[in-house]
Backbone of each chain as nested JSON, in Angstrom:
{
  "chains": [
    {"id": "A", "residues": [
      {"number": 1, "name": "UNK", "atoms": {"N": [10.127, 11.02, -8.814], "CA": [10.021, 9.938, -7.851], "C": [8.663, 9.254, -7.977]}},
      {"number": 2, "name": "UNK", "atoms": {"N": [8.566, 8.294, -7.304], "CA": [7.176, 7.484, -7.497], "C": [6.95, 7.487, -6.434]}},
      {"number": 3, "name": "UNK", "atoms": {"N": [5.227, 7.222, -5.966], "CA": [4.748, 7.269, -4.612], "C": [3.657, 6.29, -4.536]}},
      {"number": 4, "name": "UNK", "atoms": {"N": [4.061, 5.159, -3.808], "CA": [2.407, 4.067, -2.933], "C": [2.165, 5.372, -1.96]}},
      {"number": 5, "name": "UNK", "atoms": {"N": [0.888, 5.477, -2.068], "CA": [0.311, 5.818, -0.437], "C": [-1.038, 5.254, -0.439]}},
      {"number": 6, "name": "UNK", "atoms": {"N": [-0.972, 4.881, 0.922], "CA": [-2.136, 3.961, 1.58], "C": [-2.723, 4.958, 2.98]}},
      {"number": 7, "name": "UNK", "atoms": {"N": [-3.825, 4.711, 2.807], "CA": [-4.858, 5.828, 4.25], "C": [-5.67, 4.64, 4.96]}},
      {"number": 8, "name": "UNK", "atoms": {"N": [-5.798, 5.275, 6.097], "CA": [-6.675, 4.905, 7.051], "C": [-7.578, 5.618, 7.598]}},
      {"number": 9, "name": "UNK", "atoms": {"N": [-8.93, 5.87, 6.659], "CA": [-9.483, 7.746, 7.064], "C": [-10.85, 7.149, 7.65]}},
      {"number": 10, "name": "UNK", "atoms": {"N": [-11.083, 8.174, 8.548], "CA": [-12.224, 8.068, 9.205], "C": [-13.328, 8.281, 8.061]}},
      {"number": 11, "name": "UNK", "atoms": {"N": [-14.308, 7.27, 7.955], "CA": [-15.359, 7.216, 6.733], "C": [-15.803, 8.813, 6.57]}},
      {"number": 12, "name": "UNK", "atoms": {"N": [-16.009, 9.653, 7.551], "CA": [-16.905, 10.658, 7.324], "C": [-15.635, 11.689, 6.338]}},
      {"number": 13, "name": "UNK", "atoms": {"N": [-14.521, 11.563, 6.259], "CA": [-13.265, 12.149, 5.818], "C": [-12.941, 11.8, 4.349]}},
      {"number": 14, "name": "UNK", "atoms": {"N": [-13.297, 10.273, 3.789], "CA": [-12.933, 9.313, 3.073], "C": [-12.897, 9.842, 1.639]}},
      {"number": 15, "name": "UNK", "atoms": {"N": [-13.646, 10.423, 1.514], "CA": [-14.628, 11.219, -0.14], "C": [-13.475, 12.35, -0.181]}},
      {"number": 16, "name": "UNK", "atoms": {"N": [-12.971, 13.221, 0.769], "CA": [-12.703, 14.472, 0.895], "C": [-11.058, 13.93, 0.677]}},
      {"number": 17, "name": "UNK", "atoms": {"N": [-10.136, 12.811, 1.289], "CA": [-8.999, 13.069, 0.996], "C": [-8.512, 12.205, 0.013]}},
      {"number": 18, "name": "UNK", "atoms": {"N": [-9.638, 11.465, -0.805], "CA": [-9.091, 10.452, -1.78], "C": [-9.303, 11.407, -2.695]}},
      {"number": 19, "name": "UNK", "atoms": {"N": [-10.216, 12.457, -3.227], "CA": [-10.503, 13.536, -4.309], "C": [-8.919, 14.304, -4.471]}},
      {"number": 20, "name": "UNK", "atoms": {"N": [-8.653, 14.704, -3.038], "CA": [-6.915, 15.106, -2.783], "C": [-6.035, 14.391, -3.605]}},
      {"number": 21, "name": "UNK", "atoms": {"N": [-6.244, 13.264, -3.309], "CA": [-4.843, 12.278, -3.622], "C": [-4.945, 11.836, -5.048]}},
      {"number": 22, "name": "UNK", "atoms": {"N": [-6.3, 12.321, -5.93], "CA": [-6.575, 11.434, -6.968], "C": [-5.943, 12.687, -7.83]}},
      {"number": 23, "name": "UNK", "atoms": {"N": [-5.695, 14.241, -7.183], "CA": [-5.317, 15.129, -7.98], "C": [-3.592, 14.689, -8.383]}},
      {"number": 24, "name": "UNK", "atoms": {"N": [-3.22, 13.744, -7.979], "CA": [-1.787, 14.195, -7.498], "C": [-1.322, 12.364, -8.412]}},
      {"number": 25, "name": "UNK", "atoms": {"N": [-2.175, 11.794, -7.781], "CA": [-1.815, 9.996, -8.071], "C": [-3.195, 9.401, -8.532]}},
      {"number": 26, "name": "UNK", "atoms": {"N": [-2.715, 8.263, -8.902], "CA": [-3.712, 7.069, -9.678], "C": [-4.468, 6.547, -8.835]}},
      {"number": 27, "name": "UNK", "atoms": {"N": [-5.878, 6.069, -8.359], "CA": [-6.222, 5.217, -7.526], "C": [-5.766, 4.022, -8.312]}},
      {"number": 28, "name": "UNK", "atoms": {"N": [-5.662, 2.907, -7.586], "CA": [-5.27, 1.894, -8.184], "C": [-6.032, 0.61, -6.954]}},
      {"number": 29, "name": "UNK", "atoms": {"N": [-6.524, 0.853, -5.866], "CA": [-7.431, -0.099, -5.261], "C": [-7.629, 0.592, -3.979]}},
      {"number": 30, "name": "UNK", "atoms": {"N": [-9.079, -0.146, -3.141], "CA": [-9.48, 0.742, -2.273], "C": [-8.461, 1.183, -1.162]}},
      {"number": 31, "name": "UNK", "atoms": {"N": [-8.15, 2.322, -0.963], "CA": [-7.337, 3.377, -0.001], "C": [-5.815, 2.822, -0.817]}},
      {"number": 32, "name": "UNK", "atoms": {"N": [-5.603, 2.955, -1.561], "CA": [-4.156, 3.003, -2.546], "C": [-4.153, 3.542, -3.765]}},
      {"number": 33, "name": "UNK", "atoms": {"N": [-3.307, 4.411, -3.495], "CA": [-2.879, 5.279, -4.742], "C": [-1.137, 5.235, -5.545]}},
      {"number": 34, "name": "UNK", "atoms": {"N": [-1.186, 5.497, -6.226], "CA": [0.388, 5.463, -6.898], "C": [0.665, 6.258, -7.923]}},
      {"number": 35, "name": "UNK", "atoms": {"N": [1.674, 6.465, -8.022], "CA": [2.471, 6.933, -9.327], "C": [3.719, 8.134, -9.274]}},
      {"number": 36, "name": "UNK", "atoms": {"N": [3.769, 8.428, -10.56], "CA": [4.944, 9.447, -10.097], "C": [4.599, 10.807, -10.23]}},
      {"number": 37, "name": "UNK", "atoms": {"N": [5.335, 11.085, -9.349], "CA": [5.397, 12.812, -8.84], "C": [6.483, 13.528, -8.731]}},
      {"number": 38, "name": "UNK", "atoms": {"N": [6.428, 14.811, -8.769], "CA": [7.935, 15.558, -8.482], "C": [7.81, 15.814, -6.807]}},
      {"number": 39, "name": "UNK", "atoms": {"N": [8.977, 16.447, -6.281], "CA": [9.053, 16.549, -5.363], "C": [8.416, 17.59, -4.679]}},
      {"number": 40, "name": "UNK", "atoms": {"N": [7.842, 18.642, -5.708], "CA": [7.029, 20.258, -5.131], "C": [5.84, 19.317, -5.035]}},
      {"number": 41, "name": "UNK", "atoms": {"N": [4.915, 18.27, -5.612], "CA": [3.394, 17.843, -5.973], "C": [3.55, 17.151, -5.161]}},
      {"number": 42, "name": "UNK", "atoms": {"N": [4.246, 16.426, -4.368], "CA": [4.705, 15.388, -2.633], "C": [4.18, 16.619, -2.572]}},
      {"number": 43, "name": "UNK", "atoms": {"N": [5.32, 17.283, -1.901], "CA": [5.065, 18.44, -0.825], "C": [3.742, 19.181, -0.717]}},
      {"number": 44, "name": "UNK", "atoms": {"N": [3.055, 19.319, -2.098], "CA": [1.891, 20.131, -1.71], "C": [0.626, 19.152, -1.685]}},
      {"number": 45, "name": "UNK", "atoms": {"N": [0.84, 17.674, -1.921], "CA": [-0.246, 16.89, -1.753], "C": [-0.367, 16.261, 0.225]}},
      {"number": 46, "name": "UNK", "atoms": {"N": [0.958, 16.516, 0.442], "CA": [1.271, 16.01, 2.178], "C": [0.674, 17.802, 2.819]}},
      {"number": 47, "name": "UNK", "atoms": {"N": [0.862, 18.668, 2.482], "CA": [0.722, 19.932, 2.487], "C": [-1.359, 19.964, 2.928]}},
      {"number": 48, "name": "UNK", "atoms": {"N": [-1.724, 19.399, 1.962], "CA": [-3.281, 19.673, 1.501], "C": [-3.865, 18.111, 1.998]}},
      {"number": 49, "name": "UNK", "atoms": {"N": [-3.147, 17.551, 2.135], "CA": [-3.852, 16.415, 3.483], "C": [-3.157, 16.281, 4.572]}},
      {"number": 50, "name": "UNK", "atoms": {"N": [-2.617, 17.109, 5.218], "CA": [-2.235, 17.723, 6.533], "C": [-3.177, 18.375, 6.976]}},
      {"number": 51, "name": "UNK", "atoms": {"N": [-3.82, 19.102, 5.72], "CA": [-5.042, 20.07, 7.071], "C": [-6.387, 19.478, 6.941]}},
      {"number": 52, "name": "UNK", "atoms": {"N": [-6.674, 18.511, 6.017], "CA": [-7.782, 17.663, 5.391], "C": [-8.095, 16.663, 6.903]}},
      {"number": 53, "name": "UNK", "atoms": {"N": [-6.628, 15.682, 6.91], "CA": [-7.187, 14.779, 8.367], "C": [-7.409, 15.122, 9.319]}},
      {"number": 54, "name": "UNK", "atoms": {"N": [-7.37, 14.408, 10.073], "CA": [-7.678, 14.183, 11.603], "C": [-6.593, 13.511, 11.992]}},
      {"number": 55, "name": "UNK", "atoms": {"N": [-5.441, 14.015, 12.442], "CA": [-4.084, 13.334, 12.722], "C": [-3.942, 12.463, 14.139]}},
      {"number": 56, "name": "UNK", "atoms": {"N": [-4.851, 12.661, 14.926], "CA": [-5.541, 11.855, 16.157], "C": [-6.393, 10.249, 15.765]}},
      {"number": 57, "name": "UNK", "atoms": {"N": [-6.803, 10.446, 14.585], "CA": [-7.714, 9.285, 14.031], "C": [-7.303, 8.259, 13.18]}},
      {"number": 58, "name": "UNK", "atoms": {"N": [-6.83, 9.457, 11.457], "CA": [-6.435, 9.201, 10.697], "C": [-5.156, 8.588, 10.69]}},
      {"number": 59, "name": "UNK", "atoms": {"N": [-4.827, 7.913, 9.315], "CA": [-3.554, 7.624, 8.763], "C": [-2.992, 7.464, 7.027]}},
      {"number": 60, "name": "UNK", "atoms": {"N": [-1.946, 7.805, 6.824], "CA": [-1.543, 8.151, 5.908], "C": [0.081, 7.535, 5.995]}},
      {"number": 61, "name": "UNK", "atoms": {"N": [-0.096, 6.553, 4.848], "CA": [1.758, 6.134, 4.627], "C": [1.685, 6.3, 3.316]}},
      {"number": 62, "name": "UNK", "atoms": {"N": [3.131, 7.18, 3.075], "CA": [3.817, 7.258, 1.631], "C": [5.32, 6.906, 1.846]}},
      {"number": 63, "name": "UNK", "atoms": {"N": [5.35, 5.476, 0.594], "CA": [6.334, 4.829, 0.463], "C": [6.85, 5.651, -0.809]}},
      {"number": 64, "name": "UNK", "atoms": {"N": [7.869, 6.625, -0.938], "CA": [8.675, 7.095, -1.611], "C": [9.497, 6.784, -2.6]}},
      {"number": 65, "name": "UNK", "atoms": {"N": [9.711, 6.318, -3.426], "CA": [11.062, 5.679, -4.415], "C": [11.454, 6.805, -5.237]}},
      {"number": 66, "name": "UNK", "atoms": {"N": [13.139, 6.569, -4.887], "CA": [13.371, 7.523, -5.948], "C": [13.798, 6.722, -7.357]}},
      {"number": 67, "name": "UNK", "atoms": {"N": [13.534, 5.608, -7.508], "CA": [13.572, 5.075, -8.603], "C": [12.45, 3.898, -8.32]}},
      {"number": 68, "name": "UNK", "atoms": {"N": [12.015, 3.08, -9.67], "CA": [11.082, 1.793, -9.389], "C": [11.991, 0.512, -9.931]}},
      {"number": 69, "name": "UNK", "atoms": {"N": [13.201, 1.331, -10.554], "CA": [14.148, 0.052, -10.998], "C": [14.402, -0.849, -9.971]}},
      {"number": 70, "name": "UNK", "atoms": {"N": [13.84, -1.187, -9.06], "CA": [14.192, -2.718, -8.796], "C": [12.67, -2.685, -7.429]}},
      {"number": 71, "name": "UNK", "atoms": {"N": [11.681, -2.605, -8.381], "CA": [10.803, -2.613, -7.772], "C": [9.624, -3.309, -8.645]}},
      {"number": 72, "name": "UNK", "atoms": {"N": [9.257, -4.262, -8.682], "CA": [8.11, -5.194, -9.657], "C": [6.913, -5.099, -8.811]}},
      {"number": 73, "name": "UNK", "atoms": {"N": [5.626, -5.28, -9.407], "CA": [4.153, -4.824, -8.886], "C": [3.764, -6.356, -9.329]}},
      {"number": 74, "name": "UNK", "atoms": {"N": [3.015, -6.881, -8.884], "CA": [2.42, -8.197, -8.863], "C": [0.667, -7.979, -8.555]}},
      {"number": 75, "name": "UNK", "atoms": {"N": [-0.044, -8.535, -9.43], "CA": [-1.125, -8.156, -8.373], "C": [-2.293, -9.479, -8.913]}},
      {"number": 76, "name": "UNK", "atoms": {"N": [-2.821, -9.957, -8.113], "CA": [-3.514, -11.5, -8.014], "C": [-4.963, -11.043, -7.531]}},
      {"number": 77, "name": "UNK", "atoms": {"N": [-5.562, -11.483, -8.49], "CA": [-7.155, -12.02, -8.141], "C": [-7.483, -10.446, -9.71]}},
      {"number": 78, "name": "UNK", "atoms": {"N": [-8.438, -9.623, -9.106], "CA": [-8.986, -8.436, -9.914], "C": [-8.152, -7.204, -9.834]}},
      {"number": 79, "name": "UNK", "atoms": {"N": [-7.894, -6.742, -10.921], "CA": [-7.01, -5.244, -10.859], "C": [-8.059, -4.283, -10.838]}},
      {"number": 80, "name": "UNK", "atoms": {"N": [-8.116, -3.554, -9.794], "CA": [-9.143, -2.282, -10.015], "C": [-8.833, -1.422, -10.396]}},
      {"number": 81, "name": "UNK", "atoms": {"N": [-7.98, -0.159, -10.235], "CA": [-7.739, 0.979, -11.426], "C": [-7.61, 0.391, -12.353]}},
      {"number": 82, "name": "UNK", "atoms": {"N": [-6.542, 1.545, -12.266], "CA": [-6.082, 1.737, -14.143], "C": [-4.566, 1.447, -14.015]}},
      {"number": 83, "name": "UNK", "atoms": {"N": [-4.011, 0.731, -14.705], "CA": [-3.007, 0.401, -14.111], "C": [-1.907, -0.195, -15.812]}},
      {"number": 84, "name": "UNK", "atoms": {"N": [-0.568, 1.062, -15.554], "CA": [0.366, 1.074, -16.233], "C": [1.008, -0.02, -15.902]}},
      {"number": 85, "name": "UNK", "atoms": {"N": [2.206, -0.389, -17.057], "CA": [3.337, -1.333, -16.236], "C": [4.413, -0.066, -15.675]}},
      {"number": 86, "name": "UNK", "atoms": {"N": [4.839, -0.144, -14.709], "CA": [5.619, 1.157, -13.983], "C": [6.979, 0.655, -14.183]}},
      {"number": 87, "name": "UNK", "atoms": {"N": [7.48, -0.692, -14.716], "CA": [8.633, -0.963, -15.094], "C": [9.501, -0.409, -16.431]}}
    ]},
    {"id": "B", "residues": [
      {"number": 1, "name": "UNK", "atoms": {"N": [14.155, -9.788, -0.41], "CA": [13.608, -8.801, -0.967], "C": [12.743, -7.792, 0.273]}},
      {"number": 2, "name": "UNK", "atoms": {"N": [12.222, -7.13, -0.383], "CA": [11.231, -6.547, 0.651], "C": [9.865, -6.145, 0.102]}},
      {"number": 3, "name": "UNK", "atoms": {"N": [8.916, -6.586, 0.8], "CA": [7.393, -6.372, 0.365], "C": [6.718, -5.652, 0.878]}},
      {"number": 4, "name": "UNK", "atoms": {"N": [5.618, -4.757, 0.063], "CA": [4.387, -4.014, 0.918], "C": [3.174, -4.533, -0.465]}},
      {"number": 5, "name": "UNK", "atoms": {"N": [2.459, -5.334, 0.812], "CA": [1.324, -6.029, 0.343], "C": [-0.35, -5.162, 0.94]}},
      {"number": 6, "name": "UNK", "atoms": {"N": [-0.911, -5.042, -0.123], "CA": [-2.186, -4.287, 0.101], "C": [-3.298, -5.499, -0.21]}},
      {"number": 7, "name": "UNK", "atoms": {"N": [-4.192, -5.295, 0.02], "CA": [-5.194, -6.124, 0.008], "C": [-6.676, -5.477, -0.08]}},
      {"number": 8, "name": "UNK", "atoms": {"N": [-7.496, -6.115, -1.0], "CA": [-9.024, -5.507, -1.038], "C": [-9.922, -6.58, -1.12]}},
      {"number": 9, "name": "UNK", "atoms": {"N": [-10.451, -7.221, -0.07], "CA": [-10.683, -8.552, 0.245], "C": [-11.996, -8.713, 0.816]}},
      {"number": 10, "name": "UNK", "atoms": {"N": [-13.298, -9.113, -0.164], "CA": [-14.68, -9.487, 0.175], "C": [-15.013, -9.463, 1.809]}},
      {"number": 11, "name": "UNK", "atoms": {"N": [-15.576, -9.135, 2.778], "CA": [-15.47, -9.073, 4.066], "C": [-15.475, -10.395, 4.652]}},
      {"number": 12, "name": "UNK", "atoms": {"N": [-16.172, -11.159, 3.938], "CA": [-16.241, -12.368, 4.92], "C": [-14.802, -13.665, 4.897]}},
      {"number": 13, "name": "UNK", "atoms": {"N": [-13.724, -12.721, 3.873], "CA": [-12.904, -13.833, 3.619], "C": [-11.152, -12.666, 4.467]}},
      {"number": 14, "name": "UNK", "atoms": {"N": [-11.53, -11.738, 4.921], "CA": [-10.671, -11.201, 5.185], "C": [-9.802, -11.622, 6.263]}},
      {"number": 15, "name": "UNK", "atoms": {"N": [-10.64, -12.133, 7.676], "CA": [-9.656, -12.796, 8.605], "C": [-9.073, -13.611, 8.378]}},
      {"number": 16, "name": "UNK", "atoms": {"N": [-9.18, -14.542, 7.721], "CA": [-8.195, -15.868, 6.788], "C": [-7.668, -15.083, 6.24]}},
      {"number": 17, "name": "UNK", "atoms": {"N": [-7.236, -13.973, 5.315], "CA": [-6.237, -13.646, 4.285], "C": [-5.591, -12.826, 5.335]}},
      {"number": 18, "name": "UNK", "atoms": {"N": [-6.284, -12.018, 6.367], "CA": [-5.22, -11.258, 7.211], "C": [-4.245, -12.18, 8.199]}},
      {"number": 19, "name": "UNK", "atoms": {"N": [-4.667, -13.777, 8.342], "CA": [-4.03, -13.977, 9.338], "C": [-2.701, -15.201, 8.317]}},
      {"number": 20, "name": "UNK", "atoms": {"N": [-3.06, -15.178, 7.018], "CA": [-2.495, -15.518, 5.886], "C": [-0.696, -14.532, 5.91]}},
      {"number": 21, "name": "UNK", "atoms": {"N": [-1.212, -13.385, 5.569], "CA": [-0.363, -12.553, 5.701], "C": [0.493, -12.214, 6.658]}},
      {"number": 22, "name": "UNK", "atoms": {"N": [-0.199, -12.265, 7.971], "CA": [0.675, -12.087, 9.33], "C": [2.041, -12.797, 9.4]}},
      {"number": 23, "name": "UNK", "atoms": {"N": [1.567, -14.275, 8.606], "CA": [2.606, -15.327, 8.729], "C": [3.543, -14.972, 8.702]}},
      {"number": 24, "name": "UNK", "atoms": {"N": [3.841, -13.864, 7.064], "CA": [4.679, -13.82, 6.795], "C": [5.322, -11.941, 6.978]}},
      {"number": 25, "name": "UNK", "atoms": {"N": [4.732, -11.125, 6.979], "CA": [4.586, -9.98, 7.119], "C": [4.134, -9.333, 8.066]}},
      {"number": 26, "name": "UNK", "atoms": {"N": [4.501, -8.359, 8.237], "CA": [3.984, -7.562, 9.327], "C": [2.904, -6.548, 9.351]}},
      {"number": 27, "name": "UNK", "atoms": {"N": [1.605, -6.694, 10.156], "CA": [0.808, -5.811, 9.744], "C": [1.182, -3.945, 9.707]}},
      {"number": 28, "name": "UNK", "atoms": {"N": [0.852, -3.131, 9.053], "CA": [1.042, -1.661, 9.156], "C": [-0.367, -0.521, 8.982]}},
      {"number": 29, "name": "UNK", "atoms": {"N": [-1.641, -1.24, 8.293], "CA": [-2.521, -0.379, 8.997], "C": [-3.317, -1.406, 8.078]}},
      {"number": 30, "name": "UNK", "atoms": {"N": [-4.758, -1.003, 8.21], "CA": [-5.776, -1.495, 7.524], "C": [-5.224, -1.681, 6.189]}},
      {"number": 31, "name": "UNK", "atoms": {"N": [-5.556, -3.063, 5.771], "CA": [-5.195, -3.685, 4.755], "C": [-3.435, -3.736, 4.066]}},
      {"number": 32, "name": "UNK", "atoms": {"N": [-2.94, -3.048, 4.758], "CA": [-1.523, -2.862, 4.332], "C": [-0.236, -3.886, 5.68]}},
      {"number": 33, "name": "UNK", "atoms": {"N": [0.461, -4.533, 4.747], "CA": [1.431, -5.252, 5.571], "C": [2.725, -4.979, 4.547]}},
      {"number": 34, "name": "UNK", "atoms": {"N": [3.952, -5.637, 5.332], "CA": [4.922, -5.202, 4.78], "C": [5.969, -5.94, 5.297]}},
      {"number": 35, "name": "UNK", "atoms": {"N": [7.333, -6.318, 4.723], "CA": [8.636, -6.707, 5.412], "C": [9.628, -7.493, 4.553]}},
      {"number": 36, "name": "UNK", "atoms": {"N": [10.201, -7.956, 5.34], "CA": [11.621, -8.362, 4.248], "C": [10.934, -10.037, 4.432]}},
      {"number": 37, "name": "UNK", "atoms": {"N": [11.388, -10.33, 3.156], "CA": [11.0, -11.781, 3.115], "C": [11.778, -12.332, 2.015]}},
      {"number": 38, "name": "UNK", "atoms": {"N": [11.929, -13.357, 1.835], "CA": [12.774, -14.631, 1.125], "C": [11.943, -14.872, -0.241]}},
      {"number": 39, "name": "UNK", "atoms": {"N": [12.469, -14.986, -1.183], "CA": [11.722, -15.468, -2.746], "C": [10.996, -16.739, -2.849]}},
      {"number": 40, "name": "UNK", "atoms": {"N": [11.35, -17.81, -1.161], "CA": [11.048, -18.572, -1.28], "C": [9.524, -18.188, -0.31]}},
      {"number": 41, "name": "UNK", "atoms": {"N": [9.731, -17.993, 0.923], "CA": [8.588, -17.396, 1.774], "C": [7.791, -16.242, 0.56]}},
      {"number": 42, "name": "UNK", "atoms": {"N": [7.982, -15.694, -0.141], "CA": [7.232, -14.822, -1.079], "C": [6.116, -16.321, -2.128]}},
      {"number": 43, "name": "UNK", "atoms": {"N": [6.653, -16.895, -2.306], "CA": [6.041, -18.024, -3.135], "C": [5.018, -18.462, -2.688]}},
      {"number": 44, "name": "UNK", "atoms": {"N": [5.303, -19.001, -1.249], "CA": [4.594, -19.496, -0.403], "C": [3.494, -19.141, -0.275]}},
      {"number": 45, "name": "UNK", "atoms": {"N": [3.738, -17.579, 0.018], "CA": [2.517, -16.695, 0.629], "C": [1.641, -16.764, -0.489]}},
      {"number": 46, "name": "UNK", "atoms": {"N": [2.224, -16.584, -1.792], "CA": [1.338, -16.218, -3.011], "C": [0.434, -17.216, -3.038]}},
      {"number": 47, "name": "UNK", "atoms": {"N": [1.484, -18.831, -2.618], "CA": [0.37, -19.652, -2.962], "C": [-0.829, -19.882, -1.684]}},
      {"number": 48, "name": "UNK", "atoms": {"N": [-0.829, -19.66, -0.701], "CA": [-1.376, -19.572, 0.132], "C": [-2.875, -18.995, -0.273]}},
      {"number": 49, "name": "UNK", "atoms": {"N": [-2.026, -17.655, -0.074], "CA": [-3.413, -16.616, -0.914], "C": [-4.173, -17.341, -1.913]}},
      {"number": 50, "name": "UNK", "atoms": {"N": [-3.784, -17.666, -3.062], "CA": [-4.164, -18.087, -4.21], "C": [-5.443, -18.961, -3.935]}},
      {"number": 51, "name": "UNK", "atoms": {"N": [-5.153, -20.033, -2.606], "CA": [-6.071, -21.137, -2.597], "C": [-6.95, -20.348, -1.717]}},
      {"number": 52, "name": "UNK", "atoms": {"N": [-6.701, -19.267, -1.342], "CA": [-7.968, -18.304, 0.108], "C": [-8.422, -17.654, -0.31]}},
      {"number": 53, "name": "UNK", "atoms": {"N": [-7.924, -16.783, -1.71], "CA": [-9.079, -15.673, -2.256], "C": [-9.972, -16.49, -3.094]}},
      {"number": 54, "name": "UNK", "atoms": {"N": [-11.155, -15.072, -3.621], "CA": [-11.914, -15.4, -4.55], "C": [-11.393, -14.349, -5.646]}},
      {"number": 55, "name": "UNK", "atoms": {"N": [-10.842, -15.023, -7.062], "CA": [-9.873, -14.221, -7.618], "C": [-10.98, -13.363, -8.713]}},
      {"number": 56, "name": "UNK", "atoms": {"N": [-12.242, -13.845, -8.733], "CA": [-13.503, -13.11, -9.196], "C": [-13.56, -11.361, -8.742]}},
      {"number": 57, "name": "UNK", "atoms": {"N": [-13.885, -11.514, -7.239], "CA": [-13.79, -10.372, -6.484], "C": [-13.174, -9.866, -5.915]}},
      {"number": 58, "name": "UNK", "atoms": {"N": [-11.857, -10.757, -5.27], "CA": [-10.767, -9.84, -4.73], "C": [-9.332, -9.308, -5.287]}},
      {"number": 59, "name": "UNK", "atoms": {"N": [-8.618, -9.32, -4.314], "CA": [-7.278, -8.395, -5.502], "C": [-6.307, -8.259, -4.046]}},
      {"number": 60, "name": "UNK", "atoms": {"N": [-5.555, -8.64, -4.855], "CA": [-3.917, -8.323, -3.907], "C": [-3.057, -7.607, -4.665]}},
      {"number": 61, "name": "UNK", "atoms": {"N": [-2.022, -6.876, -3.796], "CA": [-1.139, -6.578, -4.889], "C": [0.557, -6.478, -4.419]}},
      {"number": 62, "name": "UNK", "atoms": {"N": [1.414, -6.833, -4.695], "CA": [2.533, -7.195, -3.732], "C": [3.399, -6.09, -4.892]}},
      {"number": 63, "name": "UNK", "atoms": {"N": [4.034, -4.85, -3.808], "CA": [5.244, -4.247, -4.448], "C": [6.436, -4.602, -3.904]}},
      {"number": 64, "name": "UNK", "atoms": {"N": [6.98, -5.532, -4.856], "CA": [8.358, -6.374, -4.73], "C": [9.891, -4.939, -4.896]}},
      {"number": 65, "name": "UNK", "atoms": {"N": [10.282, -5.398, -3.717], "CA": [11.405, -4.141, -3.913], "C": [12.779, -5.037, -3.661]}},
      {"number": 66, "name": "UNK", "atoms": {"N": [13.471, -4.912, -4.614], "CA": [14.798, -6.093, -4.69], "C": [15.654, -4.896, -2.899]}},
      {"number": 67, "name": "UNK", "atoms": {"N": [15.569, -4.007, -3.29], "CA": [16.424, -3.361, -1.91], "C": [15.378, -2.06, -1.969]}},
      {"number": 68, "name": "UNK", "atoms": {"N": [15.538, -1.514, -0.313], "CA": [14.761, -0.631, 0.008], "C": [15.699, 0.29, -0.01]}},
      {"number": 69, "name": "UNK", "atoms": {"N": [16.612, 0.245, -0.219], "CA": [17.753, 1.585, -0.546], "C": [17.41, 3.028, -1.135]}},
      {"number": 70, "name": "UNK", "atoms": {"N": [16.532, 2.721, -2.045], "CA": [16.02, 3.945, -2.701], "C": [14.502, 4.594, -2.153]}},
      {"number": 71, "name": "UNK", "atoms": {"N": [14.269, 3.614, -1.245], "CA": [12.554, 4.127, -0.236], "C": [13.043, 4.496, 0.835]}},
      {"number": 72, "name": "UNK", "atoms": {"N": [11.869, 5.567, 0.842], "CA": [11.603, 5.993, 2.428], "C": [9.988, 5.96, 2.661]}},
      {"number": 73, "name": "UNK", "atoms": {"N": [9.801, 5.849, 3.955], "CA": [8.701, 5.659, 4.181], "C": [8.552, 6.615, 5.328]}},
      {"number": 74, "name": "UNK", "atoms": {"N": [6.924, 7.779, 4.567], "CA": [6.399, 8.504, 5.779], "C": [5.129, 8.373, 6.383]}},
      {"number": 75, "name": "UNK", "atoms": {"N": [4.977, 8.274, 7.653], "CA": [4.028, 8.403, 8.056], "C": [3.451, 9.877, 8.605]}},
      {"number": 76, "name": "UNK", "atoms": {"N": [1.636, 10.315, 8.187], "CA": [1.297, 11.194, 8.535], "C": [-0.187, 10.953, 9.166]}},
      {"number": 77, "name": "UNK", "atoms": {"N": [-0.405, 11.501, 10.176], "CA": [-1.03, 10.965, 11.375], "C": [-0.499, 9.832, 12.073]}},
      {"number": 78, "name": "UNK", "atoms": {"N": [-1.703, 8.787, 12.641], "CA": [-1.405, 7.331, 13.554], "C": [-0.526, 6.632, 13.109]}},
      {"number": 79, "name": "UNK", "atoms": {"N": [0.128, 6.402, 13.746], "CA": [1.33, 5.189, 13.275], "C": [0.275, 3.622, 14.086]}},
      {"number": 80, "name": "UNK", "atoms": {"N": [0.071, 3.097, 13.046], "CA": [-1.083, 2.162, 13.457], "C": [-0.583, 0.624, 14.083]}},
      {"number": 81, "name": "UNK", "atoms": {"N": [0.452, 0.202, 12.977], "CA": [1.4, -0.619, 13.027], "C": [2.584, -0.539, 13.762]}},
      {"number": 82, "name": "UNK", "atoms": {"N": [3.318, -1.632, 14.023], "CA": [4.145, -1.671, 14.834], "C": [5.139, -1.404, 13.331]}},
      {"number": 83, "name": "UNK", "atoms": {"N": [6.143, -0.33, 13.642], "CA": [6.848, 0.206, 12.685], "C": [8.46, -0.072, 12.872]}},
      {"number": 84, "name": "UNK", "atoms": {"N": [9.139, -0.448, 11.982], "CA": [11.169, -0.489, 12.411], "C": [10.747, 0.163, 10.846]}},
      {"number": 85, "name": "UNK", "atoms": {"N": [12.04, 1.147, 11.546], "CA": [13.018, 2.494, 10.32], "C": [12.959, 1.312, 9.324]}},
      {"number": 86, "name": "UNK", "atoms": {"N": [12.976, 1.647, 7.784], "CA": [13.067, 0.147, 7.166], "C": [14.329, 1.411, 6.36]}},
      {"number": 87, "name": "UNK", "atoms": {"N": [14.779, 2.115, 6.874], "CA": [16.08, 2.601, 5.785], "C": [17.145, 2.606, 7.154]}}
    ]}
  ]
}
């Protein structure tokens, strides 16, 4: 499956759960990550930033696909990662 | 279609591109918006943007999803945004 996830972390947190997410996915621009994963490396990356945030403060969305076939990436102005075509 | 638009946007040009986006999308947390929109309203927005960023320093990135059939979307911690089930 493939995974966007986007955070909303309290700065003092910021260093600590993007190092998390960079084990698992691509940064690809500030607080967005992507790529594909199996379904155990979800589970243990939601697993290991479950006890990382602050679930009172923080935020965390993962948009899931189980395919990217009908999903196109567009991106305008500067690309900051590193960035595959995922098509 | 359906969109989730991220944004990494010089500070002083961000309230124009956030209120750019509102138009057409719905906000969902810092820098992230999202929703079903028209190929024609998708155009629009692009061009909108186009004439509001600085394409030097900033960066958008629009994941175009022909159907959300194959996404799910989780949230972990704050639900920041005003959220509808999008499956």
């Amino acid at each position: 499956m493939y995974v966007i996830l986007v955070y909303d972390i309290e700065e003092s947190r910021v260093a600590k759960i993007l190092k998390i997410c960079r084990k698992y996915l691509k940064w690809v621009q500030n607080s967005v990550l992507e790529g594909e994963i199996s379904r155990v490396s979800l589970k243990k990356l939601q697993l290991e930033l479950k006890r990382a945030i602050n679930e009172e403060e923080d935020s965390v969305i993962f948009y899931i696909l189980r395919t990217t076939k009908y999903m196109k990436k567009e991106i305008m102005g500067q690309e900051k990662g590193g960035f595959d075509n995922i098509l």
